[in-house]
C-alpha positions, -999 to 999 in steps of 0.1 A, spaced: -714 263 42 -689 236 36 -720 208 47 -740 230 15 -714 221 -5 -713 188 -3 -743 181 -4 -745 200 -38 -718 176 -47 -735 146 -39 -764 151 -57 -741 161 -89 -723 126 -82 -689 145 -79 -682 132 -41 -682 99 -59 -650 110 -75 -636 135 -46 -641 103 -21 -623 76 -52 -596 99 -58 -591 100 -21 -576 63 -22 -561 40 -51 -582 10 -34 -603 -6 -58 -640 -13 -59 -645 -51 -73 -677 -57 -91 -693 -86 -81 -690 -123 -101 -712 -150 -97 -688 -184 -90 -697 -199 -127 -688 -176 -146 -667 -182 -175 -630 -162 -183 -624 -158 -217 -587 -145 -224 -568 -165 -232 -547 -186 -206 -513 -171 -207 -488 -159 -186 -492 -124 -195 -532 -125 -183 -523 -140 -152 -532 -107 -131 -563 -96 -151 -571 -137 -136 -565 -131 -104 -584 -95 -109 -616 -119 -121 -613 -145 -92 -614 -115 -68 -646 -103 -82 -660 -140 -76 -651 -134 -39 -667 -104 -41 -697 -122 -51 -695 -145 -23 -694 -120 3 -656 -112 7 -649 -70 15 -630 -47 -14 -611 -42 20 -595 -71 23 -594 -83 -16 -571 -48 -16 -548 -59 11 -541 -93 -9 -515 -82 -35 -484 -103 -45 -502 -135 -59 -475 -150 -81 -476 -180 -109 -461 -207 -87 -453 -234 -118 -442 -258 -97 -477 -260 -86 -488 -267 -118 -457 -294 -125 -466 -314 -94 -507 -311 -106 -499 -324 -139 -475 -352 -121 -505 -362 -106 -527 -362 -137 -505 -381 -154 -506 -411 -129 -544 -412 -140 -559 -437 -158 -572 -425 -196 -607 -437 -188 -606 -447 -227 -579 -471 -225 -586 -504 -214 -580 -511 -173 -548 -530 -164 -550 -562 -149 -554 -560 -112 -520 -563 -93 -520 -587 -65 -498 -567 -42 -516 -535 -47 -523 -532 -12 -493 -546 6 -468 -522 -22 -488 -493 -6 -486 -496 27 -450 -512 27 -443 -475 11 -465 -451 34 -469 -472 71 -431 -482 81 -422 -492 112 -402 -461 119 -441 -439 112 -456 -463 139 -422 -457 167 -430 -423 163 -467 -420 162 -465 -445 199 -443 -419 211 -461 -386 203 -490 -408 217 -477 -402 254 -460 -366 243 -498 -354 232 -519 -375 253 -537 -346 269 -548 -335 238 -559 -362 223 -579 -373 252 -591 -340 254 -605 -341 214 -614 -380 215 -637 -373 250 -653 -339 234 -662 -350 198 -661 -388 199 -637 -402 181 -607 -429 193 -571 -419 195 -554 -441 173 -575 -428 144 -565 -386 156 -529 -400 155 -532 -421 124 -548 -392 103 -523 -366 118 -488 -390 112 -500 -402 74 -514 -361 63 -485 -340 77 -456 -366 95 -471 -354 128 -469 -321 120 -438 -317 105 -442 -313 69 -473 -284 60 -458 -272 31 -443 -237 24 -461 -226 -6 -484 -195 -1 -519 -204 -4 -536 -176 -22 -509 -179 -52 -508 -223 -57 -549 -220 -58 -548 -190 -82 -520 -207 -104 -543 -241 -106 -579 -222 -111 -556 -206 -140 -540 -236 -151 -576 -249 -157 -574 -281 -148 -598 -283 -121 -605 -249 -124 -641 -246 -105 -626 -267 -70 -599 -244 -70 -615 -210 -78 -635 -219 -47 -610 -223 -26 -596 -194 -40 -627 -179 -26 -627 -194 5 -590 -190 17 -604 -152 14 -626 -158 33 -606 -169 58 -585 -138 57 -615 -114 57 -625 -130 88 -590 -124 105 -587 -161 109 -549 -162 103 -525 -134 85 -516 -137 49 -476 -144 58 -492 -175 79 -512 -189 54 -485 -213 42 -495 -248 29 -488 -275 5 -488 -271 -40 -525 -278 -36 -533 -249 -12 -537 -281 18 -529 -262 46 -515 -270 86 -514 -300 105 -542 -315 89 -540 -308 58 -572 -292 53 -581 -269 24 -599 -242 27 -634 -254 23 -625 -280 47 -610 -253 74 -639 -237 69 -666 -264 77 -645 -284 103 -618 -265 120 -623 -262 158 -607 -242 186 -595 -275 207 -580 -252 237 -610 -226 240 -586 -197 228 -604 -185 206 -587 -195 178 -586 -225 153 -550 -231 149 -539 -259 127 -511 -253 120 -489 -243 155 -514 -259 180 -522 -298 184 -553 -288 211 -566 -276 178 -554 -304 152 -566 -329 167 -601 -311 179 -603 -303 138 -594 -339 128 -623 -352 152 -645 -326 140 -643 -335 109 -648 -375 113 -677 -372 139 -695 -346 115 -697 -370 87 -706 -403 105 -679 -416 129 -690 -441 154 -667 -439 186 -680 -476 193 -668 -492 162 -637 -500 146 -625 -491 110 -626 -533 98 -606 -561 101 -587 -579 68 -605 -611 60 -601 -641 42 -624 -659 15 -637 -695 24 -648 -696 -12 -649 -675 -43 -675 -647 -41 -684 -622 -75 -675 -592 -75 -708 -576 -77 -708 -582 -36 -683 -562 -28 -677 -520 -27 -692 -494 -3 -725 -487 -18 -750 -483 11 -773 -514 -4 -741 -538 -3 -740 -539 32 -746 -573 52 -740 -584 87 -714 -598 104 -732 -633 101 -743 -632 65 -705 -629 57 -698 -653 73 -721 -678 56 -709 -669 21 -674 -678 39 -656 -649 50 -633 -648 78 -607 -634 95 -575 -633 83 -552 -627 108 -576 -646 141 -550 -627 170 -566 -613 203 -567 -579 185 -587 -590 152 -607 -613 173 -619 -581 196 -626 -561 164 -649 -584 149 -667 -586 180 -673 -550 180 -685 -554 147 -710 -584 153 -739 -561 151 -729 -534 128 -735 -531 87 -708 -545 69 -688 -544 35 -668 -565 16 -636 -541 4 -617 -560 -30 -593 -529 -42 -574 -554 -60 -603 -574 -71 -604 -612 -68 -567 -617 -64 -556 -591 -38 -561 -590 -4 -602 -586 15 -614 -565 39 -649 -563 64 -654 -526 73 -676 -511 90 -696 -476 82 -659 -459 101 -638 -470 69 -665 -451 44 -659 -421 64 -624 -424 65 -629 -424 26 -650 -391 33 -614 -372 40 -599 -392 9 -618 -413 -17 -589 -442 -20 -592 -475 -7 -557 -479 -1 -557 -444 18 -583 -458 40 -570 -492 48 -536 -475 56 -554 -455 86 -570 -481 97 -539 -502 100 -521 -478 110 -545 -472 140 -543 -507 149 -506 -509 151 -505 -474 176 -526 -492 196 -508 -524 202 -477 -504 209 -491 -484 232 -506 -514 253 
């Protein structure tokens, strides 16, 4: 009888609303990523936001389950105070450039690669030797560079941020700024927790939702993150096995070359334009036909000298970030993927030196 019944109910429609009324967990129509809220950005629309990112997440394959379970996404605005800090050291692209500053270069890594960064990095060399070797041997990728990376991104691990992740991406898709990058990483730091990857509490990271070790946002966990120790897991932010396996994974995936180093700083024999130098794939030249428009080495010590001859047969570029009165550099294709993880020049000479200098002081 009772089976009679409600099947009579289910034709009618009415177990819809027997089964809804059984639970106050919400069904979230599904949004395609582009499109477009229209309320106005205040504070007081902030849940009926995050109630609209959820329903791109649905779109993208996330489980009413677990867009349920994630309640307690707050405004962070100190998220949006450091975002706009860091708009506000942009250039207006309608303003005219300022003249390039000699010590560009040297101001930069005088502030970010102290000698007190490389003591420590030579000594959580021999402290985490086993794991590096064990990600450089599986995916490729030297030591110094795994060290480098993890030292300059998170002090070795010791500075991941606190901020929960789920609430600094909402804030800044909201905030609007760069609304589309961070509405997908909105999306795909659910995605993470729909696939039981890590627990909300544990999802802690910096005011841009960069998360663990590494650093890695979402997107990035979710394309390069590796289990380093075969647990099972792909922990960035308590295990090393797994840093370091994620670091490699990322490099190696986007064009590392184990047998290469990043560059070496060079030295102009004679002025050369401008219009030579940059990463652009058809600005390349060999090691020989930067020589003859007189380029050489800058610093000719056993260490330089055994770089360049590791890069005798490799494509080359000449790298100018301070134009024609800062310092040069010859890199190889290992310094454009280093600008894969982050698109500054300065970033990217800092690993390499930085890599350089681990290595003489482990020696």
């Amino acid at each position: 009888m009772m089976s009679n019944i409600f099947r009579l109910l289910s034709v009618t429609g009415i177990s819809c609303l027997i089964l809804a009324g059984c639970s106050n967990k919400k069904h979230y129509d599904e949004l395609v990523l582009d499109e477009t809220y229209t309320k106005p950005r205040i504070l007081a629309n902030f849940n009926d936001y995050i109630a609209f990112l959820k329903k791109k997440a649905a779109g993208a394959g996330v489980s009413d389950k677990t867009l349920n379970n994630q309640m307690g996404i707050n405004y962070i605005t100190r998220a949006v105070e450091l975002d706009q800090q860091q708009a506000a050291k942009k250039r207006d692209p309608n303003l005219p450039p300022p003249p390039p500053n000699p010590n560009g270069v040297t101001n930069y890594l005088n502030k970010v690669l102290t000698q007190a960064k490389v003591n420590i990095a030579v000594d959580r060399w021999w402290k985490y030797q086993a794991q590096l070797e064990n990600a450089s041997q599986k995916y490729g990728v030297q030591k110094e560079y795994l060290m480098a990376l993890w030292g300059m991104e998170s002090s070795f691990g010791r500075y991941q941020g606190n901020f929960d992740v789920l609430s600094v991406l909402a804030t800044l898709a909201f905030d609007g700024r760069r609304e589309k990058l961070f509405t997908q990483e909105f999306i795909n730091a659910m995605k993470m927790l729909d696939s039981n990857t890590i627990s909300r509490s544990e999802m802690k990271g910096s005011w841009a939702g960069a998360m663990g070790q590494t650093q890695f946002m979402p997107t990035s966990y979710l394309k390069y993150a590796a289990d380093g120790n075969n647990d099972g897991k792909k922990d960035i932010w308590k295990n090393e096995y797994d840093a370091f396996a994620s670091i490699a994974t990322y490099l190696s995936t986007v064009g590392w070359d184990r047998n290469l180093p990043w560059g070496v700083e060079v030295r102009l024999a004679k002025p050369i334009d401008m219009v030579f130098s940059g990463i652009e794939s058809h600005k390349a030249k060999s090691l020989a036909e930067w020589q003859t428009l007189g380029v050489y080495l800058a610093y000719p010590n056993g260490q330089e000298v055994e770089k360049l001859s590791k890069l005798n047969n490799a494509k080359l570029w000449l790298v100018r970030p301070n134009q024609e009165v800062g310092r040069a550099f010859l890199v190889s294709n290992n310094f454009r993927t280093i600008l894969d993880w982050n698109k500054s020049n300065n970033f990217a000479i800092s690993i390499g030196k930085f890599a350089d200098r681990i290595l003489l002081g482990v020696k």
